[in-house]
ZASE-924187 format. One record per atom (N, C-alpha, C): residue number from 1; x, y, z; residue in one letter. Coordinates in steps of 0.1 Angstrom, whole numbers, plus 2048, in hexadecimal, padded with zeros to 3 digits. Example, Ala and Ser with C-alpha at 12.3 -4.5 7.8 and 13.67 -1.06 7.14 Angstrom:
2
    k   xx   yy   zz  r
    1  884  7C7  84E  A
    1  87B  7D3  84E  A
    1  884  7DF  84E  A
    2  880  7EA  847  S
    2  889  7F5  847  S
    2  881  800  84F  S
***
This chain:
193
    k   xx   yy   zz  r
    1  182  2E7  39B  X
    1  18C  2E4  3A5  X
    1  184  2E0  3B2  X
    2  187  2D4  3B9  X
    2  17F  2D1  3C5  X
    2  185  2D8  3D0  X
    3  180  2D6  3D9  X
    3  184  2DD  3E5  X
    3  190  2DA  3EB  X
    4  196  2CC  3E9  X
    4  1A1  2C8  3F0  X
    4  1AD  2CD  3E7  X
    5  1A9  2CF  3DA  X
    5  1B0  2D5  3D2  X
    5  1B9  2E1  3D1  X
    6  1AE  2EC  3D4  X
    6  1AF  2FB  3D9  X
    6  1B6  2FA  3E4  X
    7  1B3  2F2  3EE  X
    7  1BB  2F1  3FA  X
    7  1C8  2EA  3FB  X
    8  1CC  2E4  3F2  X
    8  1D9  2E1  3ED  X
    8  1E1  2ED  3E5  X
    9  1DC  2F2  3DF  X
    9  1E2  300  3DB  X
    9  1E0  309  3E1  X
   10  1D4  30B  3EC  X
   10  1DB  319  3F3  X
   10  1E7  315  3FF  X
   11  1E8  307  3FE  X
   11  1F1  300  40C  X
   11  1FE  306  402  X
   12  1FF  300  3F7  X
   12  20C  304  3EE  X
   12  20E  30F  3EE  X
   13  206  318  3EA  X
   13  208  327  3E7  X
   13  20E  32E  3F7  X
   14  209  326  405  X
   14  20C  332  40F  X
   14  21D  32C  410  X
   15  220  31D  40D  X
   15  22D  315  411  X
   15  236  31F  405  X
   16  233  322  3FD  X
   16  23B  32A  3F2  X
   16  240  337  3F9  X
   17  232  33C  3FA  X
   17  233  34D  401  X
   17  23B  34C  40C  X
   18  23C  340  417  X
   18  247  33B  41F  X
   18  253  33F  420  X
   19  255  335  410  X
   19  264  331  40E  X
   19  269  344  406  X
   20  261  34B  402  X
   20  264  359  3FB  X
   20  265  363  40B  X
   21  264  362  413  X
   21  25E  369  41B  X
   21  270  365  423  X
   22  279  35A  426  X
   22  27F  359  42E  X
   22  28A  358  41F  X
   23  28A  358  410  X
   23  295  35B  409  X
   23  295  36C  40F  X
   24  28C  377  40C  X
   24  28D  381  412  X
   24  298  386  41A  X
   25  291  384  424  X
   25  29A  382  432  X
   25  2A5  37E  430  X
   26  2A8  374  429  X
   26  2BC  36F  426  X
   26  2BB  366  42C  X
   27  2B4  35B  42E  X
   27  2B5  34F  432  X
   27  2B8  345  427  X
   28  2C6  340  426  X
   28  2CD  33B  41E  X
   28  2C4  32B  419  X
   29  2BF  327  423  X
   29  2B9  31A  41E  X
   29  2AD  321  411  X
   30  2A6  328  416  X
   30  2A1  32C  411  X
   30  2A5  331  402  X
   31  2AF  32F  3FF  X
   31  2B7  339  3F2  X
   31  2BB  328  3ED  X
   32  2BE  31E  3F4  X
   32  2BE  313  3EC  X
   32  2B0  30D  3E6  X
   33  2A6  310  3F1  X
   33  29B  30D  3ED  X
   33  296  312  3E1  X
   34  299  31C  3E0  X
   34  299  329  3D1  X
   34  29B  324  3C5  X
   35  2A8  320  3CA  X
   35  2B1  31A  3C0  X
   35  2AF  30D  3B8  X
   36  2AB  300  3C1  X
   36  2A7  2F9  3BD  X
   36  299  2F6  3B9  X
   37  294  301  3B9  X
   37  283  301  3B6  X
   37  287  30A  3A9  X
   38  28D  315  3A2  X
   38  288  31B  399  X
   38  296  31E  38E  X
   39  2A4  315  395  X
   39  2B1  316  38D  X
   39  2AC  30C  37D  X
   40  2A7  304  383  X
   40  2A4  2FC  372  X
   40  29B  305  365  X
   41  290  308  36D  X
   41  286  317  363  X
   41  291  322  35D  X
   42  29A  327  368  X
   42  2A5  32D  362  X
   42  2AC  32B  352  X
   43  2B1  321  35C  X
   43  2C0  316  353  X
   43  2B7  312  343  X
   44  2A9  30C  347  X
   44  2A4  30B  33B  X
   44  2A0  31A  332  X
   45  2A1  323  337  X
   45  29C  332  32E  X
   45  2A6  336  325  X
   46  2B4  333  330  X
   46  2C5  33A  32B  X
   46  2C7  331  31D  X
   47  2C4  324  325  X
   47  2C9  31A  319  X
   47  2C4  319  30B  X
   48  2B2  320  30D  X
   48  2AE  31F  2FF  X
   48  2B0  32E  2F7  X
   49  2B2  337  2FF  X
   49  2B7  342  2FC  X
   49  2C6  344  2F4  X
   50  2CB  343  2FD  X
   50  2DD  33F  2FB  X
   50  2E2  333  2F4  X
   51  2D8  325  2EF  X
   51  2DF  320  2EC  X
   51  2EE  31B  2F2  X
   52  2EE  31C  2FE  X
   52  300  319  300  X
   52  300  316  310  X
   53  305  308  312  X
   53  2FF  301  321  X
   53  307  30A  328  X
   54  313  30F  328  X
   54  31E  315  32D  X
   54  318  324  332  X
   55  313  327  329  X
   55  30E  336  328  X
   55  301  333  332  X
   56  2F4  32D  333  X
   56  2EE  327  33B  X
   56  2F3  328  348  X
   57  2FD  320  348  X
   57  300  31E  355  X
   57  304  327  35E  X
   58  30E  331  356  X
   58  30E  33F  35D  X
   58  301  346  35E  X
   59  2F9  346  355  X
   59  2ED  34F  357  X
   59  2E8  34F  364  X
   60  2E6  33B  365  X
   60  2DD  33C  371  X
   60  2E5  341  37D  X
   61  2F1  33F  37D  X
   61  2F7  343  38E  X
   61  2F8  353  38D  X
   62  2F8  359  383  X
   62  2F7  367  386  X
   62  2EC  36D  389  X
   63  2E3  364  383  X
   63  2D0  36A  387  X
   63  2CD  363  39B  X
   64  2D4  359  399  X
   64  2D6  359  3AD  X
   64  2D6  360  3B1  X
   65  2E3  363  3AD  X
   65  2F1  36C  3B5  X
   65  2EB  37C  3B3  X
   66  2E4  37F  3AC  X
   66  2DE  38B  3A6  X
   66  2CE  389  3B2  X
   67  2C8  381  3B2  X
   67  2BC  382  3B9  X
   67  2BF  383  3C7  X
   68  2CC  378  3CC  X
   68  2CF  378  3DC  X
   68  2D6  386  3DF  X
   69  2DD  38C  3D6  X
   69  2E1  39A  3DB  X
   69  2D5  3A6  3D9  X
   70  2CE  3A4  3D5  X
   70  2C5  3AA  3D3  X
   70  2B4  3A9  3D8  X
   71  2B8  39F  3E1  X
   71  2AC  39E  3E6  X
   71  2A0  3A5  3F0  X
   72  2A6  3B1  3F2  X
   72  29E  3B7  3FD  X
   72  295  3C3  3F1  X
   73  29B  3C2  3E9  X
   73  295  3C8  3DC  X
   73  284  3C4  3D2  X
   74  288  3B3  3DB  X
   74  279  3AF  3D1  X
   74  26E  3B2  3DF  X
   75  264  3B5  3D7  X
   75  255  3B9  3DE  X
   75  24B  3AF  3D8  X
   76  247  3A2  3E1  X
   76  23F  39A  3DF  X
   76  231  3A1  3DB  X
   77  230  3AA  3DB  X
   77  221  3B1  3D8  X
   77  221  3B6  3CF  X
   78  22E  3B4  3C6  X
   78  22E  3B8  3B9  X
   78  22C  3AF  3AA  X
   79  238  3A7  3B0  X
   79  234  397  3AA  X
   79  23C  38B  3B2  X
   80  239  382  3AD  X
   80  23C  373  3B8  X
   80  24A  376  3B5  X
   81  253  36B  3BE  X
   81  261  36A  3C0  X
   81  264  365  3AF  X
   82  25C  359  3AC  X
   82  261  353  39D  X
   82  264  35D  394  X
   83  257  366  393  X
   83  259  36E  388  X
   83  263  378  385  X
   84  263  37B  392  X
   84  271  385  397  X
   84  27F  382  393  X
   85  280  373  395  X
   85  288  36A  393  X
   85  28B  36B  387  X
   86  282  368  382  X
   86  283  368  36F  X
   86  287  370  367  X
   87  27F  37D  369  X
   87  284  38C  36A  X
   87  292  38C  36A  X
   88  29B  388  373  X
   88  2A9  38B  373  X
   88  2AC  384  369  X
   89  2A7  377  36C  X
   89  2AF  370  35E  X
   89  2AF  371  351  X
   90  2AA  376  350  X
   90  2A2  381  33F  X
   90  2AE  38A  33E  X
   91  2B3  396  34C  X
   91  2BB  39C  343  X
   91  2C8  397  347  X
   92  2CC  38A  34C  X
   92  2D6  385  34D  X
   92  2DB  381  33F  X
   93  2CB  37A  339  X
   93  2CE  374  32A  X
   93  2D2  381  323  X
   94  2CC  38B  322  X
   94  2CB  397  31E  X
   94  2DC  39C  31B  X
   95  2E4  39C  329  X
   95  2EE  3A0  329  X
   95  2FB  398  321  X
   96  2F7  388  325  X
   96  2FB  382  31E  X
   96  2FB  385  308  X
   97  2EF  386  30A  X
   97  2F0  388  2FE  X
   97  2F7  394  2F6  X
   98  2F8  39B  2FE  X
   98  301  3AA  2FB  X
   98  30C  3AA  2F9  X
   99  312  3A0  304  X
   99  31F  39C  305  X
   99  326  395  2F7  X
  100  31D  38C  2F3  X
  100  31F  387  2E7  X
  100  31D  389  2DF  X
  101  315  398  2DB  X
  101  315  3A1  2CD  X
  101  320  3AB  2D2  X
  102  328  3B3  2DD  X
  102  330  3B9  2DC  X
  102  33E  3B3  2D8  X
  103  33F  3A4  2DE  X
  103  348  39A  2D8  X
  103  347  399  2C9  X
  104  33B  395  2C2  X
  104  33A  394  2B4  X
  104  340  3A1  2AA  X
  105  33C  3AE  2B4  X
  105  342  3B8  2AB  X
  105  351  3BD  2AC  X
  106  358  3B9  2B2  X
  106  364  3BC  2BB  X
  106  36B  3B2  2B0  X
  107  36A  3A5  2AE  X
  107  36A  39E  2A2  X
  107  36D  39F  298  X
  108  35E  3A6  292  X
  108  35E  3A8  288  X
  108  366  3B3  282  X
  109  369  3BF  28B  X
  109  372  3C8  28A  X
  109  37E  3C5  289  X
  110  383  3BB  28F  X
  110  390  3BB  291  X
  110  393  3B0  282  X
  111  38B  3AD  27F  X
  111  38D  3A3  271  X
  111  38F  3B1  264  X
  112  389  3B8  268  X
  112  38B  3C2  25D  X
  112  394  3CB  25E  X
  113  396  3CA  26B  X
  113  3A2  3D7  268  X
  113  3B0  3C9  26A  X
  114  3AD  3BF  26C  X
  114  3BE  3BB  26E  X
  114  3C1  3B2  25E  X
  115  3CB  3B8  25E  X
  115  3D4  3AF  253  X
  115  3D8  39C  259  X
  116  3D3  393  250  X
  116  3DE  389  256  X
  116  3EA  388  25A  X
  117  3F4  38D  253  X
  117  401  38D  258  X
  117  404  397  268  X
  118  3F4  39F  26C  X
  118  3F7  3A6  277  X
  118  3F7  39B  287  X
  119  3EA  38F  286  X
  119  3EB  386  28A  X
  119  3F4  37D  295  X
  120  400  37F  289  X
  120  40B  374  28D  X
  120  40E  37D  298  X
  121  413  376  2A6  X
  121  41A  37E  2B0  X
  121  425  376  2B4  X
  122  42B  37D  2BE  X
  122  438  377  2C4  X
  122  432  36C  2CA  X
  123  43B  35D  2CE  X
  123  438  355  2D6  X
  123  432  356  2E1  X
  124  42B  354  2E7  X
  124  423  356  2F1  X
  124  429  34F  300  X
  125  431  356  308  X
  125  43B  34B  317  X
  125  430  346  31B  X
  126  42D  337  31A  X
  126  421  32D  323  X
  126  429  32E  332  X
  127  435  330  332  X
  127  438  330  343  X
  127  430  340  349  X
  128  431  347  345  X
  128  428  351  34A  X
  128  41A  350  34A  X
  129  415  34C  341  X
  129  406  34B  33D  X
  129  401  345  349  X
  130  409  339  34D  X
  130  404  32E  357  X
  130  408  333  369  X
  131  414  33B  363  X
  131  417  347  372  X
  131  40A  34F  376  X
  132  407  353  36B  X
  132  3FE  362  371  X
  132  3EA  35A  373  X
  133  3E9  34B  36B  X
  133  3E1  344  36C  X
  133  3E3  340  37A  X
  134  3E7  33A  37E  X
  134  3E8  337  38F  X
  134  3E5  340  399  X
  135  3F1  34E  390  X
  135  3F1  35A  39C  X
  135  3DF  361  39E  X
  136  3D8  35C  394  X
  136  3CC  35F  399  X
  136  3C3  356  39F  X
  137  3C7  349  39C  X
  137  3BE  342  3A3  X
  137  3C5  340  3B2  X
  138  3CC  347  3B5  X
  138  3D1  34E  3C3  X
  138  3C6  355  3CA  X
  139  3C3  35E  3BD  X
  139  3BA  36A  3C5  X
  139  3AD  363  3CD  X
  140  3A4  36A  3D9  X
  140  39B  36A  3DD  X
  140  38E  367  3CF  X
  141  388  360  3D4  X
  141  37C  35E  3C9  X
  141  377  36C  3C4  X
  142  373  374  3CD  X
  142  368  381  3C6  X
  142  375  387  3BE  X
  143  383  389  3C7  X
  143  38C  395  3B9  X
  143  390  38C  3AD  X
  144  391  37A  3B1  X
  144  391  377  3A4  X
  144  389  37C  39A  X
  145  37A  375  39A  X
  145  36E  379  394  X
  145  370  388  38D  X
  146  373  394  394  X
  146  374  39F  38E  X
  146  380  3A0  388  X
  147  38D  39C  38D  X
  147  39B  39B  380  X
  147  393  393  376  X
  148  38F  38A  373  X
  148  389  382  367  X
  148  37D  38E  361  X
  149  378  38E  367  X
  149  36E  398  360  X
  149  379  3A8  357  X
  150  37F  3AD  35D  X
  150  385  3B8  35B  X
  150  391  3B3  350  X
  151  399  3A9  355  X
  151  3A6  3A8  34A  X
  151  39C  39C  33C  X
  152  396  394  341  X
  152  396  389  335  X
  152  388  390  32F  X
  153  37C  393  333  X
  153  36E  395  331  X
  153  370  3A4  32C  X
  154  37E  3B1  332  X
  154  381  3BB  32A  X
  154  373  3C1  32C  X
  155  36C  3C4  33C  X
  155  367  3CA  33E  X
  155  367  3D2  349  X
  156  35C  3E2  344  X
  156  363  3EE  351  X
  156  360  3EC  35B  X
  157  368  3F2  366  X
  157  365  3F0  372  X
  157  358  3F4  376  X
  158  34F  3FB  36E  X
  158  341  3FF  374  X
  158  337  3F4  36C  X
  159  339  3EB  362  X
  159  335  3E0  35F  X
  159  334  3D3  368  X
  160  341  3D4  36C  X
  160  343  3C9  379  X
  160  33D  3CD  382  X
  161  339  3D8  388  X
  161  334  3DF  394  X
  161  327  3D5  38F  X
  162  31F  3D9  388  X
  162  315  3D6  384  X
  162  310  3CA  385  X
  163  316  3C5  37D  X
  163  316  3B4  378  X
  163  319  3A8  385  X
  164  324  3B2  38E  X
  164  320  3A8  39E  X
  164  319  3B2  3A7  X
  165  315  3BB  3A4  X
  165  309  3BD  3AD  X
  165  311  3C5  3BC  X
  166  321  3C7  3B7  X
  166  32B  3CC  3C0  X
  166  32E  3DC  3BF  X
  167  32F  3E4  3C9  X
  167  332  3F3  3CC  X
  167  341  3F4  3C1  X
  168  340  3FE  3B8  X
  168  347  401  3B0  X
  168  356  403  3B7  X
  169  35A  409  3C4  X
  169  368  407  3C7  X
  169  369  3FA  3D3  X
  170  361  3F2  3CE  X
  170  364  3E6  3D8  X
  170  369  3E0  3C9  X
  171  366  3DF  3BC  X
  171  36D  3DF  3AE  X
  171  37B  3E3  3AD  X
  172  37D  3EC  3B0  X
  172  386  3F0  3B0  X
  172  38F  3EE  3B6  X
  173  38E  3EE  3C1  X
  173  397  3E7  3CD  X
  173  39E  3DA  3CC  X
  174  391  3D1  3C9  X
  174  397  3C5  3C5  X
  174  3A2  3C6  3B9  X
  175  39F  3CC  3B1  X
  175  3AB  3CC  3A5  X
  175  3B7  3D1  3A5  X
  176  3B2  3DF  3AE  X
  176  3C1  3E2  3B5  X
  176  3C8  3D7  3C0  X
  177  3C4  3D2  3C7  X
  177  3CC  3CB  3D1  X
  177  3CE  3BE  3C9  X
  178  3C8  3B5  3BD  X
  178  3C9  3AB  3BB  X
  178  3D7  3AB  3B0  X
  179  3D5  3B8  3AC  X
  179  3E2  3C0  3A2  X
  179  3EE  3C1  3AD  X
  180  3EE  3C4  3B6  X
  180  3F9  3C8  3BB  X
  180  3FA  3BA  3C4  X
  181  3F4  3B0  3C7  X
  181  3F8  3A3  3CE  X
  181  400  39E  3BF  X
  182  3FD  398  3B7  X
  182  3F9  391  3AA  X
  182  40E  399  3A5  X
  183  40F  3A4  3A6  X
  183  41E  3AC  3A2  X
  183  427  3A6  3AD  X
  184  424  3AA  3B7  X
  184  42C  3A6  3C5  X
  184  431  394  3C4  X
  185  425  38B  3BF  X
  185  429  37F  3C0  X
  185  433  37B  3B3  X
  186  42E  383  3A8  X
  186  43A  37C  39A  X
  186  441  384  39B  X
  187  444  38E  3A3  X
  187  452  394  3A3  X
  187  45D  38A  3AE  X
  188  454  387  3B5  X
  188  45E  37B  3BF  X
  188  45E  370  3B5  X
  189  456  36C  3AD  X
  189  45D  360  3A6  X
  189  464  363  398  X
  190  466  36E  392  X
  190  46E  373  387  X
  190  479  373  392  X
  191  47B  37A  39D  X
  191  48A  37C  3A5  X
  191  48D  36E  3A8  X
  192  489  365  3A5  X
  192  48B  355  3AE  X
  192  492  34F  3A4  X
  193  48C  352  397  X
  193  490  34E  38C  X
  193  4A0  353  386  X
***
C-alpha cells in the first residue's frame, strides 16, 4: 500500500468515525447518511435470508428504526457502527424467521384439528370490513402500527413493547385509546345508518 493510499483510508476511516460520532448524538442527517451507506448490506442479508423482497423490506426499516432508537446504546470501542448495524439485522432476520415458523405451526395445527366442513363461515359484511379498515387508517401512525401488530400479527402487548422498541404502557395506551376512538366513530355511523 503506498503512502497516498494509507492516507486515503485513514482520511476515510476519520470521515466515517465523523459521520458515527454525530448519528450518536441524533443528528438526523447523519441517520440518512447511515442509511444510505449500509440499508443496501442490510436489504441484501434479509433478502438472501428470507427469500421474500417484502419481508426484506420490513427487516431493513426495523434494523433503522431499532438502531436510531437505540442509539446511545452503541459503544464505538466495541465495534464499528456497520457491524452494530448488522448485528440488529441478524436478529431482525432472526425474528422474522420465528414469526414464520410460529405461523407454520399455528397452520399446521389448525389443519389437524379442523374438519372441512368447520371452514365454511357465515358471509363475511365487506361494508364493515372496509368501515373498520378506514377506521384505522384514521389512527395516528405509531397506534396504528401497534393495532396492526396486536389485532392482525395477534401479538402480546409485551412483544410489541419490544419489537418497537416502545415502554410497555405506552402499548397499551395506544390500544386502549385507539379502541375507544375506533367504537365511538362506528357507533356514530351504525346510528347514521
Amino acid at each position: 500500500m503506498s503512502a497516498r493510499d494509507a492516507a486515503a483510508a485513514s482520511e476515510s476511516a476519520d470521515a466515517e468515525a465523523a459521520w458515527d460520532a454525530r448519528f450518536i448524538t441524533g443528528d438526523e442527517r447523519a441517520l440518512e447518511h447511515v442509511y444510505r451507506r449500509w440499508s443496501p448490506v442490510v436489504f441484501t442479508l434479509a433478502l438472501r435470508s428470507l427469500g421474500d423482497r417484502t419481508d426484506a423490506e420490513d427487516v431493513t426499516q426495523k434494523t433503522f428504526v431499532s438502531a436510531w432508537t437505540s442509539r446511545a446504546s452503541f459503544d464505538p470501542s466495541r465495534a464499528r457502527l456497520s457491524t452494530w448495524i448488522v448485528a440488529i439485522a441478524k436478529r431482525r432476520i432472526a425474528d422474522t424467521h420465528e414469526a414464520r415458523a410460529r405461523v407454520r405451526a399455528l397452520q399446521e395445527q389448525l389443519q389437524r384439528v379442523t374438519r372441512p366442513d368447520d371452514l365454511v363461515t357465515d358471509e363475511v359484511d365487506l361494508g364493515e370490513t372496509v368501515l373498520v379498515a378506514q377506521e384505522m387508517e384514521r389512527l395516528e401512525p405509531d397506534a396504528r402500527r401497534v393495532m396492526r401488530m396486536a389485532f392482525f400479527d395477534d401479538l402480546t402487548h409485551q412483544e410489541i413493547s419490544r419489537r418497537l422498541d416502545m415502554p410497555l404502557g405506552t402499548v397499551k395506551s395506544h390500544i386502549r385509546r385507539s379502541l375507544e376512538r375506533m367504537r365511538t366513530r362506528l357507533e356514530v355511523t351504525h346510528a347514521a345508518h
